[in-house]
TORTIDO-613683 format. One record per residue (C-alpha): residue number from 1; residue in one letter; y negated, x, z. Coordinates in steps of 0.02 Angstrom, whole numbers, plus 50000, padded with zeros to 5 digits. Layout:
{site NUM 'a' {Y X Z}}
...
// end
This chain:
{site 1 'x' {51452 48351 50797}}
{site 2 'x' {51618 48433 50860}}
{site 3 'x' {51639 48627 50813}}
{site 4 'x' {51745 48643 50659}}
{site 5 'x' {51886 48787 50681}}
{site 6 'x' {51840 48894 50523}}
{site 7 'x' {51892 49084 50511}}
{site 8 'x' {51873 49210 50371}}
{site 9 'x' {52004 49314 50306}}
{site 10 'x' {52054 49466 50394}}
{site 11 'x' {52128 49601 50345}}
{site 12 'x' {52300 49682 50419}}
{site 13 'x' {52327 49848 50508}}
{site 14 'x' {52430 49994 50422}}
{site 15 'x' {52575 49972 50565}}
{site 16 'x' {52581 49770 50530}}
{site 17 'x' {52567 49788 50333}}
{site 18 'x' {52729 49918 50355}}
{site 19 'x' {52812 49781 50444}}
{site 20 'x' {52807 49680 50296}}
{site 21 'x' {52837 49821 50177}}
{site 22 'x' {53008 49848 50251}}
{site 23 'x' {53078 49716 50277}}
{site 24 'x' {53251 49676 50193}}
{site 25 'x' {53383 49517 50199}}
{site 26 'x' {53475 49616 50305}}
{site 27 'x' {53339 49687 50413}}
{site 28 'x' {53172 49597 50456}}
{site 29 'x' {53052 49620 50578}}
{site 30 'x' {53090 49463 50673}}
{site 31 'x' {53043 49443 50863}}
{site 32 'x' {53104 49290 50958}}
{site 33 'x' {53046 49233 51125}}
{site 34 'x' {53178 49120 51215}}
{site 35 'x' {53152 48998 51374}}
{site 36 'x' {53236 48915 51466}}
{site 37 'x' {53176 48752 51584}}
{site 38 'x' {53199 48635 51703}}
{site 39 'x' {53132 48447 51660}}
{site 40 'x' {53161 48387 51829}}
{site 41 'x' {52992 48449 51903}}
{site 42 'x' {52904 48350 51737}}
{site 43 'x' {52807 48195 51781}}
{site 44 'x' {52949 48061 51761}}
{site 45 'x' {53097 48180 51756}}
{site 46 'x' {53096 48192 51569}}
{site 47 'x' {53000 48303 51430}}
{site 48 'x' {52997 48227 51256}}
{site 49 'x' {53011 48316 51079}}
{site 50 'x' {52858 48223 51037}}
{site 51 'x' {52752 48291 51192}}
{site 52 'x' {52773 48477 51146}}
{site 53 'x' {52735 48446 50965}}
{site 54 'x' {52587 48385 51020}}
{site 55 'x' {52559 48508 51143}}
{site 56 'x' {52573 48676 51014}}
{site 57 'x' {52471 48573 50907}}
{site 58 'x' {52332 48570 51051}}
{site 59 'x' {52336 48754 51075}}
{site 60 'x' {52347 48796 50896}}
{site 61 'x' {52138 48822 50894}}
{site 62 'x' {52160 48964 51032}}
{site 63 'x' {52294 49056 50944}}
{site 64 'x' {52237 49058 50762}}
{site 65 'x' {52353 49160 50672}}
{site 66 'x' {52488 49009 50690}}
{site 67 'x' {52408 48945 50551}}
{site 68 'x' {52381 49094 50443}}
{site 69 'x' {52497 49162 50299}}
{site 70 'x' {52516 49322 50239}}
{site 71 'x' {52404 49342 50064}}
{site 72 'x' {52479 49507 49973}}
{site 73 'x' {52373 49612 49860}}
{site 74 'x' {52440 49647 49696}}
{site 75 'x' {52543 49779 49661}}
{site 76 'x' {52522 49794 49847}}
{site 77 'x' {52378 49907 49804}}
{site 78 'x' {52297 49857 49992}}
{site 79 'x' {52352 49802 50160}}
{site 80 'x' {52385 49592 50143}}
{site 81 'x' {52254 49482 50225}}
{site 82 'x' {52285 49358 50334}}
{site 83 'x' {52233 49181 50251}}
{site 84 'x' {52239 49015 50329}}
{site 85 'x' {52385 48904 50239}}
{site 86 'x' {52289 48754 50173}}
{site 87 'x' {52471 48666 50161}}
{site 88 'x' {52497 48690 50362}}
{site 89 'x' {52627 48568 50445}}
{site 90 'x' {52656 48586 50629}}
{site 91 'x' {52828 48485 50592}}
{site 92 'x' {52878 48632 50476}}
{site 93 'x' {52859 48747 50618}}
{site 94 'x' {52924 48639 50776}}
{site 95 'x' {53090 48583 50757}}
{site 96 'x' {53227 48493 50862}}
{site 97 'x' {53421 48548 50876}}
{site 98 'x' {53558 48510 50985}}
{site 99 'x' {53699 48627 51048}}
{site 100 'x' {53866 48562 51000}}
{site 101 'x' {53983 48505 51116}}
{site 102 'x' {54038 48592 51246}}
{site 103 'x' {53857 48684 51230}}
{site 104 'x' {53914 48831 51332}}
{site 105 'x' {53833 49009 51361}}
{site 106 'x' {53902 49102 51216}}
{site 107 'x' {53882 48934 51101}}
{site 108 'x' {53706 48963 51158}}
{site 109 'x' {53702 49144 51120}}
{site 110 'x' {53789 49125 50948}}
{site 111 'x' {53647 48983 50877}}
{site 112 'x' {53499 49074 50951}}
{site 113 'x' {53563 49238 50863}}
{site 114 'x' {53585 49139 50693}}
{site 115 'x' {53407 49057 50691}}
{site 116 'x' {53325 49248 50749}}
{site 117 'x' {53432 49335 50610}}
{site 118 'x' {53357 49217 50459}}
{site 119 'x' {53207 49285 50380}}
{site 120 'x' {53029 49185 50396}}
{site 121 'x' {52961 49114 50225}}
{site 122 'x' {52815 49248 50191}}
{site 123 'x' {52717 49099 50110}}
{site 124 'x' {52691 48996 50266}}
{site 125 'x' {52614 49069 50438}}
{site 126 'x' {52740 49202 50504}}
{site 127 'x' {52838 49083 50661}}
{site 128 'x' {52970 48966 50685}}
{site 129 'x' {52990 48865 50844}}
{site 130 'x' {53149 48776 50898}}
{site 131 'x' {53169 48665 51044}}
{site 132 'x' {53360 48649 51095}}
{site 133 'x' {53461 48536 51188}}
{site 134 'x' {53643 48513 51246}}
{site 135 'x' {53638 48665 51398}}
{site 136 'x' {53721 48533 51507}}
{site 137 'x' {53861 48638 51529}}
{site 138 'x' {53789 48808 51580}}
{site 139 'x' {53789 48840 51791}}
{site 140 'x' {53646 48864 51906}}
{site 141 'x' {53530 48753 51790}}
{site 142 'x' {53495 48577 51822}}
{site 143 'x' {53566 48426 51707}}
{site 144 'x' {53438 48402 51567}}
{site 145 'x' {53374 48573 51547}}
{site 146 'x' {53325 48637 51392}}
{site 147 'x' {53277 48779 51290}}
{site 148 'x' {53129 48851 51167}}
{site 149 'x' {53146 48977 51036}}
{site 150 'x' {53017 49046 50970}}
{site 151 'x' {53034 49156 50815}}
{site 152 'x' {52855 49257 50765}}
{site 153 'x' {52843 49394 50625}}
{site 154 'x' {52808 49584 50717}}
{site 155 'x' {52663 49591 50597}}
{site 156 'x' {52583 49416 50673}}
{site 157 'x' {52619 49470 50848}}
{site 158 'x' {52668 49640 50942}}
{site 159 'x' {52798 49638 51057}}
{site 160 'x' {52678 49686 51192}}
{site 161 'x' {52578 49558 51164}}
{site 162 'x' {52732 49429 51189}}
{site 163 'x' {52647 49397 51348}}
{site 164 'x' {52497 49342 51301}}
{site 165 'x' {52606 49229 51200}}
{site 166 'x' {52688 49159 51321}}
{site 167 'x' {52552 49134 51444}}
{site 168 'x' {52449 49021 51296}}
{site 169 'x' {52590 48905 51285}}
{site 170 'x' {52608 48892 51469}}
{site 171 'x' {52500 48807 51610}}
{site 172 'x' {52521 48861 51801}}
{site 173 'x' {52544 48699 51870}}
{site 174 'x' {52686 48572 51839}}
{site 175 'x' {52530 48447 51802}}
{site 176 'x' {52487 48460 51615}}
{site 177 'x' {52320 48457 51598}}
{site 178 'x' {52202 48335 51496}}
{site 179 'x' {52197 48412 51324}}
{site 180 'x' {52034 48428 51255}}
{site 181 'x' {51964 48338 51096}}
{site 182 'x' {52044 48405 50929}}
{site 183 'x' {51931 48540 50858}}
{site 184 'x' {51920 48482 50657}}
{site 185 'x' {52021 48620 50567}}
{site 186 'x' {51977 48645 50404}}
{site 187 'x' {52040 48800 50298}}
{site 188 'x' {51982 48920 50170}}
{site 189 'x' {52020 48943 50011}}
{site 190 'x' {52096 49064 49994}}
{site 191 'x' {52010 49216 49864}}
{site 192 'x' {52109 49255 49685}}
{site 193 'x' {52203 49397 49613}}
{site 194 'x' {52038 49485 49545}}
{site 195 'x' {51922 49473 49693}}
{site 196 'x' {52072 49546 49794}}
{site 197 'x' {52098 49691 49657}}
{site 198 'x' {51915 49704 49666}}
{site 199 'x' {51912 49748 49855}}
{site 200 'x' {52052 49855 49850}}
{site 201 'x' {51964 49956 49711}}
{site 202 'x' {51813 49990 49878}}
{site 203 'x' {51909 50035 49963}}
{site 204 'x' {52018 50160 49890}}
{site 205 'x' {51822 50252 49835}}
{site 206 'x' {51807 50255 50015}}
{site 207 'x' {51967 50314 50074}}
{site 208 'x' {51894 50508 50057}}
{site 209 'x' {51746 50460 50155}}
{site 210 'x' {51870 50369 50280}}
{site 211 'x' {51982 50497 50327}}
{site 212 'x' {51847 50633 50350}}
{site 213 'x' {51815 50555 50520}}
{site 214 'x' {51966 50586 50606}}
{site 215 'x' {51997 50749 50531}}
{site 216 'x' {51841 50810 50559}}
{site 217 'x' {51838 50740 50761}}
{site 218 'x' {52007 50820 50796}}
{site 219 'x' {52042 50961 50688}}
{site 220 'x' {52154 51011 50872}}
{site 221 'x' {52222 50842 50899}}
{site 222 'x' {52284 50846 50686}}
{site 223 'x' {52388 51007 50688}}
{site 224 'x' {52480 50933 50862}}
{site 225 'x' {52510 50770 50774}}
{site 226 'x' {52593 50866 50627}}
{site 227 'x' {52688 50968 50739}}
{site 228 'x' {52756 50811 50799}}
{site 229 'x' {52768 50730 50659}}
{site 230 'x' {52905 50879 50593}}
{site 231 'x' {52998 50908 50769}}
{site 232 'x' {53028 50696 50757}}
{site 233 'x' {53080 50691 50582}}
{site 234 'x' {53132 50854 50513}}
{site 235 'x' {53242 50906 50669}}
{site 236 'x' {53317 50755 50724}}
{site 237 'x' {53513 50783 50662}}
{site 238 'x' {53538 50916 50798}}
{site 239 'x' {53452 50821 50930}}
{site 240 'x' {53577 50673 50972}}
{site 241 'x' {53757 50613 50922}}
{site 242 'x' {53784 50481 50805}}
{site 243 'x' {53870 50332 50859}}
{site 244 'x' {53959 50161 50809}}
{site 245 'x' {53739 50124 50808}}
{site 246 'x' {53688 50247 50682}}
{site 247 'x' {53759 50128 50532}}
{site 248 'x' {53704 50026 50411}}
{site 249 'x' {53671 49860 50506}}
{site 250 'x' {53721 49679 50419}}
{site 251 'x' {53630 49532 50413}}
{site 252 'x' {53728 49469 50568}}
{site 253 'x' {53659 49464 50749}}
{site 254 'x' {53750 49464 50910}}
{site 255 'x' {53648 49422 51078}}
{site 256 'x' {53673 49412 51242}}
{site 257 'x' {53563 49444 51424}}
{site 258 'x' {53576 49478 51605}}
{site 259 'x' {53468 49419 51738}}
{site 260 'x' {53428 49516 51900}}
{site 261 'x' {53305 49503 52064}}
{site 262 'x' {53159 49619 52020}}
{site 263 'x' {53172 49677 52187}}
{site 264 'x' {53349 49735 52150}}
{site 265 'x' {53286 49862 52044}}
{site 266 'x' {53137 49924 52162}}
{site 267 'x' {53270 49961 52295}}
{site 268 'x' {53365 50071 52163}}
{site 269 'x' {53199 50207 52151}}
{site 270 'x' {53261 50262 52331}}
{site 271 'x' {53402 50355 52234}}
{site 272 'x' {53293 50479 52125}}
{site 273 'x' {53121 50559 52192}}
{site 274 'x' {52977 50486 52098}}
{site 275 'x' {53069 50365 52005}}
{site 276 'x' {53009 50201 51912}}
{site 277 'x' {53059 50024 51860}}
{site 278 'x' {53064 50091 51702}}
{site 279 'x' {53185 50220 51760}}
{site 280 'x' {53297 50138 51846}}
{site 281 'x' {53304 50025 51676}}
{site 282 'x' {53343 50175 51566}}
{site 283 'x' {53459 50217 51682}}
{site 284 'x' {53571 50043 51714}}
{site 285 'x' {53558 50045 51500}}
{site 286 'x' {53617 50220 51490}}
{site 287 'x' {53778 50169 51603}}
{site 288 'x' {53788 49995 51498}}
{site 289 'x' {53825 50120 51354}}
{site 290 'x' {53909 50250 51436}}
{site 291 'x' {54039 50094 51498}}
{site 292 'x' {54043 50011 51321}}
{site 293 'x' {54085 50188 51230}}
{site 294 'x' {54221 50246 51351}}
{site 295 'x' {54295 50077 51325}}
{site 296 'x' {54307 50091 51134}}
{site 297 'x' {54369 50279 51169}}
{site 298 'x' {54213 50342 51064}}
{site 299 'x' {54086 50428 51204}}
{site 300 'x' {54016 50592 51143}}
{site 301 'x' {54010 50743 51237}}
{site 302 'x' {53820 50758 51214}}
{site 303 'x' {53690 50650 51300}}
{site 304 'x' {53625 50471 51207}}
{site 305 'x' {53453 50463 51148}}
{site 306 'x' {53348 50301 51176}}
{site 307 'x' {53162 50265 51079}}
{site 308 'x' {53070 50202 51229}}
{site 309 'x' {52879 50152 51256}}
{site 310 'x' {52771 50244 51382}}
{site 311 'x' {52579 50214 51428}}
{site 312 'x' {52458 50331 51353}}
{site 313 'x' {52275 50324 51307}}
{site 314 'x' {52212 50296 51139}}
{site 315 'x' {52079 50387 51091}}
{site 316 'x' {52006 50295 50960}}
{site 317 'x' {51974 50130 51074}}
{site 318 'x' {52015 50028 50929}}
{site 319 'x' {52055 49831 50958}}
{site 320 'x' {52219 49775 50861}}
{site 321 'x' {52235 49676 50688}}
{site 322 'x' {52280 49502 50670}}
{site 323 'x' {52176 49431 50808}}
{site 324 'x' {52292 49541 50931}}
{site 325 'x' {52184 49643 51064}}
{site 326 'x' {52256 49802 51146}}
{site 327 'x' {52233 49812 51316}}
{site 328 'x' {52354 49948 51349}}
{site 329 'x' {52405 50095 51208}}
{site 330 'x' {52583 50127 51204}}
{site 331 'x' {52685 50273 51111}}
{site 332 'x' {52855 50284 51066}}
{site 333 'x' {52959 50426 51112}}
{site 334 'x' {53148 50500 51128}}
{site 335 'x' {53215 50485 51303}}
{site 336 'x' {53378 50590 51348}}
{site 337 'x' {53501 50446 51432}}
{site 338 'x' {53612 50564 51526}}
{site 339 'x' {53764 50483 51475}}
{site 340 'x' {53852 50647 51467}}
{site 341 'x' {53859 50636 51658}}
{site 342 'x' {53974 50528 51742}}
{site 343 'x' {53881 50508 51915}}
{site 344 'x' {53763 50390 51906}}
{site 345 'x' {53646 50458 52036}}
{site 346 'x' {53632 50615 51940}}
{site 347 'x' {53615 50507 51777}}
{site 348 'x' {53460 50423 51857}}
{site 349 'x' {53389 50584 51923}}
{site 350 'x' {53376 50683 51752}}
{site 351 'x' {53319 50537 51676}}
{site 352 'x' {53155 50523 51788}}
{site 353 'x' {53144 50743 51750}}
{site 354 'x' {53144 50683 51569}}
{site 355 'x' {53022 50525 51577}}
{site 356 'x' {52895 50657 51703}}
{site 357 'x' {52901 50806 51582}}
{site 358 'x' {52745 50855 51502}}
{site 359 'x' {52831 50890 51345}}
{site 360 'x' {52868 50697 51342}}
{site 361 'x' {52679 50660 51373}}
{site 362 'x' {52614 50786 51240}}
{site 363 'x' {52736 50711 51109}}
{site 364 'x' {52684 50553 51150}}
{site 365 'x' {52485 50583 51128}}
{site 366 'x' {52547 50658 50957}}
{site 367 'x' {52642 50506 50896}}
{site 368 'x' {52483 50401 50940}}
{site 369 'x' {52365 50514 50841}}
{site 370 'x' {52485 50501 50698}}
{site 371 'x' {52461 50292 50691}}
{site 372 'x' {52259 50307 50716}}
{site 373 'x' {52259 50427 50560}}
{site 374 'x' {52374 50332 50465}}
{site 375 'x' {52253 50179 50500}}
{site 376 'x' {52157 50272 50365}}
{site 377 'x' {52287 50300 50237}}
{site 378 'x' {52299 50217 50082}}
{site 379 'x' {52398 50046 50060}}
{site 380 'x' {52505 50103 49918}}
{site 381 'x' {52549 50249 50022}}
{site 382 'x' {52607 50142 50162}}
{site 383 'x' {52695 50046 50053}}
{site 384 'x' {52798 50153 49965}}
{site 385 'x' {52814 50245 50104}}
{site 386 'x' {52917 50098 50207}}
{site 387 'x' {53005 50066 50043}}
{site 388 'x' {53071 50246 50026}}
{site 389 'x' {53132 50248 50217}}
{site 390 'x' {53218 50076 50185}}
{site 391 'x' {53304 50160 50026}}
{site 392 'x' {53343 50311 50131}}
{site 393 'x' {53416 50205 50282}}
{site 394 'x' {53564 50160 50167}}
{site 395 'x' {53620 50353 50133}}
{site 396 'x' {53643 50353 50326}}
{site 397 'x' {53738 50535 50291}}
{site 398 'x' {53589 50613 50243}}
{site 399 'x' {53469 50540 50334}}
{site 400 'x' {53468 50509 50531}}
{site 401 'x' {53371 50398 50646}}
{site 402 'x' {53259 50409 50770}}
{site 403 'x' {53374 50358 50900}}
{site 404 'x' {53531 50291 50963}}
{site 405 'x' {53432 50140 51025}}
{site 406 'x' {53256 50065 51084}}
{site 407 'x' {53230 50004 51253}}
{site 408 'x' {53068 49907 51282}}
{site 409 'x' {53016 49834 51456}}
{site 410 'x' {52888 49730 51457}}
{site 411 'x' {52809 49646 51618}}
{site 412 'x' {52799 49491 51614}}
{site 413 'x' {52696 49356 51713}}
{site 414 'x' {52741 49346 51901}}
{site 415 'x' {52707 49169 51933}}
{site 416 'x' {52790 49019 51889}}
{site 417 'x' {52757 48949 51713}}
{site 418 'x' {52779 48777 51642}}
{site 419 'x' {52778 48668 51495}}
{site 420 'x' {52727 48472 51493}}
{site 421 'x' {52780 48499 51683}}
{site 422 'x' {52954 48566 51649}}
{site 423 'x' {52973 48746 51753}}
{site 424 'x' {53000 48904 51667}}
{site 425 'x' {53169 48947 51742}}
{site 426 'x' {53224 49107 51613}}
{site 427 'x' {53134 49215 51497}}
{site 428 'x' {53199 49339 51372}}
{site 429 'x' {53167 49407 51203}}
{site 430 'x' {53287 49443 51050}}
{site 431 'x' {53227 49599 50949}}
{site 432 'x' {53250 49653 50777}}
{site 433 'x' {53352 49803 50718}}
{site 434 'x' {53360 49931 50587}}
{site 435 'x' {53480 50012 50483}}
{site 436 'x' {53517 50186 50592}}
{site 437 'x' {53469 50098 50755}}
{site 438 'x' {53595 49937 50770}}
{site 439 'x' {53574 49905 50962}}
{site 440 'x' {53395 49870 51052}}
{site 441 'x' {53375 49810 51232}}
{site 442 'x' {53234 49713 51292}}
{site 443 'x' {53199 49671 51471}}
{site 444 'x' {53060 49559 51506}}
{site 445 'x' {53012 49506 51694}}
{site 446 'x' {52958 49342 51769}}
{site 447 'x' {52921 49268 51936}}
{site 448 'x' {53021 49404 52025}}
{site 449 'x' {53154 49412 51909}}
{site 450 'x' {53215 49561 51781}}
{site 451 'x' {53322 49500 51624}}
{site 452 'x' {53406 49652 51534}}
{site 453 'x' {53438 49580 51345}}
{site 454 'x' {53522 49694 51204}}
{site 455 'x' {53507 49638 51017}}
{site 456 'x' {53648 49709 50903}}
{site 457 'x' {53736 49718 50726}}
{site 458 'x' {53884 49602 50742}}
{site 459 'x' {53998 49710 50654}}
{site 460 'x' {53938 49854 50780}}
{site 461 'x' {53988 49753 50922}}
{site 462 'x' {54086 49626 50887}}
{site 463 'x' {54124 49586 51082}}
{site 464 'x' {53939 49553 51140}}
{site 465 'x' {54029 49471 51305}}
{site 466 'x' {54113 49634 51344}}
{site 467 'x' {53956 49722 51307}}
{site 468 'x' {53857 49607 51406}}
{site 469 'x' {53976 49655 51577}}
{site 470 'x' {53954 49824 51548}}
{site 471 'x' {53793 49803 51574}}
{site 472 'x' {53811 49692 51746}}
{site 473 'x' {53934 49818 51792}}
{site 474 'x' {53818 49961 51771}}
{site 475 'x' {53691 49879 51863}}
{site 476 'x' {53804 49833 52016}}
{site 477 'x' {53863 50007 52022}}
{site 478 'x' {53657 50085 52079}}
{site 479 'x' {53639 49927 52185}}
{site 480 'x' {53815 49967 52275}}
{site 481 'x' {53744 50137 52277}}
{site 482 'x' {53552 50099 52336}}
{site 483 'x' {53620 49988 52470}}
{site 484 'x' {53715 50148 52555}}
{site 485 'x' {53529 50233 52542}}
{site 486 'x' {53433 50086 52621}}
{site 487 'x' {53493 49990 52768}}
{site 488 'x' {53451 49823 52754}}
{site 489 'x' {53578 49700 52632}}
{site 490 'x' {53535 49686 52477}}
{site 491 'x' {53505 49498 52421}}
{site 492 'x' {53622 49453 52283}}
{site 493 'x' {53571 49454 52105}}
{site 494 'x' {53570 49274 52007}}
{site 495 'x' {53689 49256 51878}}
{site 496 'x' {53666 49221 51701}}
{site 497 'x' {53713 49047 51658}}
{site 498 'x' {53881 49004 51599}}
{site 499 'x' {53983 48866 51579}}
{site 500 'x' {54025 48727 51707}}
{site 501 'x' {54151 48581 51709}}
{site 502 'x' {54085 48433 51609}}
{site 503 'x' {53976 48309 51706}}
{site 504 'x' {53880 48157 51659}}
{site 505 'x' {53751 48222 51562}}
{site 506 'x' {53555 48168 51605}}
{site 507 'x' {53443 48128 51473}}
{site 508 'x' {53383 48294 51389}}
{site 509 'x' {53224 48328 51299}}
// end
């Protein structure tokens, strides 16, 4: 008798349930994944609607919070559970579109915004995945390539873990494999209002018990978490300008990406002692901005502040919620951008003193400390708590940010991927924003390549195109600039697709 897929209710983690808490119809938590790919290496030329349906149906078994829903508690008085949605339908989920004619780059950029901007419904499983057509006219990909947007909740999946994502739906050879026998799926019911007001009732008589253990383990480790906790929030306003950013957002998105040769960006460390990737991507960001500011004749005289993610070690070892592991502990902290200083050698340079600094490091250790306790605090807390910053978010003039922006770099896989035999050709990520913080860039990497993506409010930048060379402008600037510093030509960077001339178009997916 074949294993039946069966899995009981779990719980969700403080940072996840907060996710949910705060989310608004102008401002939810959405994360979308977007690929791009090239049918002609698929057996026959051609990849089908009807073969990738059944292919995320396949892999549905190892991923098993694609068919769970978010079950809240009620008067939210503990974290939601994850239940599986006895009314699951893949066809909800998986759904076909076409780019309208002439299906160019911005076209592109325009629909992809519009279908990450639109809230998921909270009573099916958190994701949304559209496969899209009509690309024929963007350069450098071949005739019949298409796209795949995939849309997931922050609470089902961490934008860390987007790579894990990615690599599930994915084989690494352009020969799909022989998918197993279906593994019978049948769901639980889920459990009623009382038996959920019942276990919420436990466990706020244990919350005491609960949060003696990390008090009483790092009595040290507490008072640097609180001092933290007040330099982040209470002294903010002084710390970094406000900007076109630092506004309410609207429920429009604007999108747009760059891709460059990962090796590009290695040859740009020989600029700054001891710098990183990661540095050299704060630092082509910074000049992005820097460009984009002095254009709208609004630059401020003091330096940009970005939230960016750095590697530290957890202490508590803990595995993440939702079925998602944690094989590396990140932080969040406030990097200095340097765009107060015009050369962009010197930019780069005080931006790998700032990223090195043990201040940076201690701060960051704090912040982490902060989210393990808080894994102990109450649900109603948590709750309110998100509430109270989304009601404060919309008296912007008493109330600032974190940051100007987020950057978040990712690695990604360094082989080539591919779906039913169609080659993963381009990889990025669209990322949600928040009132106070309207611009976020991602950069993901793949096979030896670097994209450099930036999320926005639309009425914050309403020229994402102008943006979007800023930030290729930026870039080409420390590559002119790294070439001088090592001898050997630099190869030349791949362009972003755009539009070409109208050709016979090939039959699509």
């Amino acid at each position: 008798m074949p294993h039946v897929h069966q899995l009981p209710m779990r719980q969700l983690s403080e940072a996840d349930a907060a996710f949910i808490y705060s989310d608004s119809a102008h401002a939810n938590s959405n994360v979308s994944l977007l690929h791009i790919y090239d049918q002609t290496t698929a057996p026959g030329g051609v990849v089908r609607f009807k073969q990738i349906l059944s292919h995320v149906e396949n892999r549905l078994s190892s991923l098993p919070i694609l068919r769970q829903k978010i079950l809240r508690v009620p008067l939210d008085l503990d974290y939601p559970y994850w239940v599986e949605d006895e009314n699951f339908d893949i066809e909800y989920h998986v759904r076909h579109i076409a780019l309208p004619k002439p299906g160019d780059w911005r076209q592109f950029c325009i629909q992809a915004s519009r279908i990450h901007a639109r809230p998921l419904d909270l009573q099916r499983p958190l994701w949304e995945m559209y496969v899209i057509e009509g690309l024929d006219s963007f350069l450098d990909l071949p005739l019949g390539s298409f796209a795949v947007l995939l849309k997931v909740h922050h609470a089902a999946v961490d934008v860390a873990h987007g790579n894990q994502l990615t690599m599930l739906l994915h084989d690494i050879s352009a020969t799909p494999p022989v998918p197993p026998p279906p593994v019978p799926w049948f769901p639980q019911s889920p459990p009623g209002s009382l038996a959920l007001m019942w276990r919420a009732g436990f466990h706020a008589m244990s919350f005491p018990l609960r949060m003696m253990q990390p008090m009483v383990q790092g009595l040290g480790l507490m008072a640097l978490t609180v001092k933290t906790f007040a330099g982040e929030f209470w002294h903010r306003p002084d710390d970094f300008p406000a900007t076109r950013f630092s506004t309410v957002v609207s429920a429009h998105r604007v999108f747009d990406t760059r891709r460059f040769a990962l090796a590009d960006f290695k040859s740009i460390r020989a600029l700054a002692d001891g710098a990183t990737v990661n540095d050299v991507v704060l630092a082509v960001c910074a000049g992005a901005l820097r460009r984009y500011l002095e254009l709208q004749g609004e630059l401020p005289d003091d330096s940009l502040v970005a939230a960016a993610p750095i590697a530290v070690r957890s202490s508590s070892g803990r595995s993440g919620q939702a079925g998602k592991s944690d094989p590396a502990e990140f932080s969040w902290v406030r990097v200095s951008l340097g765009t107060d200083e015009a050369d962009p050698v010197q930019r780069l340079q005080a931006i790998v003193a700032t990223t090195s600094s043990s201040d940076v490091i201690t701060k960051a250790v704090g912040v982490r400390e902060l989210t393990d306790i808080g894994a102990q605090a109450p649900a109603a807390a948590i709750a309110a708590t998100s509430k109270l910053l989304r009601a404060a978010s919309a008296r912007l003039g008493d109330w600032t940010p974190l940051a100007n922006c987020s950057i978040t770099n990712v690695p990604g896989p360094q082989m080539p991927l591919f779906l039913q035999g169609a080659r993963l050709t381009y990889l990025s990520a669209i990322m949600p924003i928040s009132d106070g913080m309207g611009l976020v860039f991602s950069v993901t990497s793949y096979n030896d390549m670097m994209v450099i993506s930036f999320t926005a409010c639309y009425e914050q930048v309403p020229d994402p195109e102008v943006f979007a060379q800023c930030l290729r402008d930026s870039f080409q600037e420390y590559l002119a600039l790294a070439a001088a510093v090592v001898s050997p030509t630099p190869k030349a960077t791949p362009k972003t697709p755009v539009s070409r001339k109208k050709r016979q178009p090939k039959q699509a997916a």
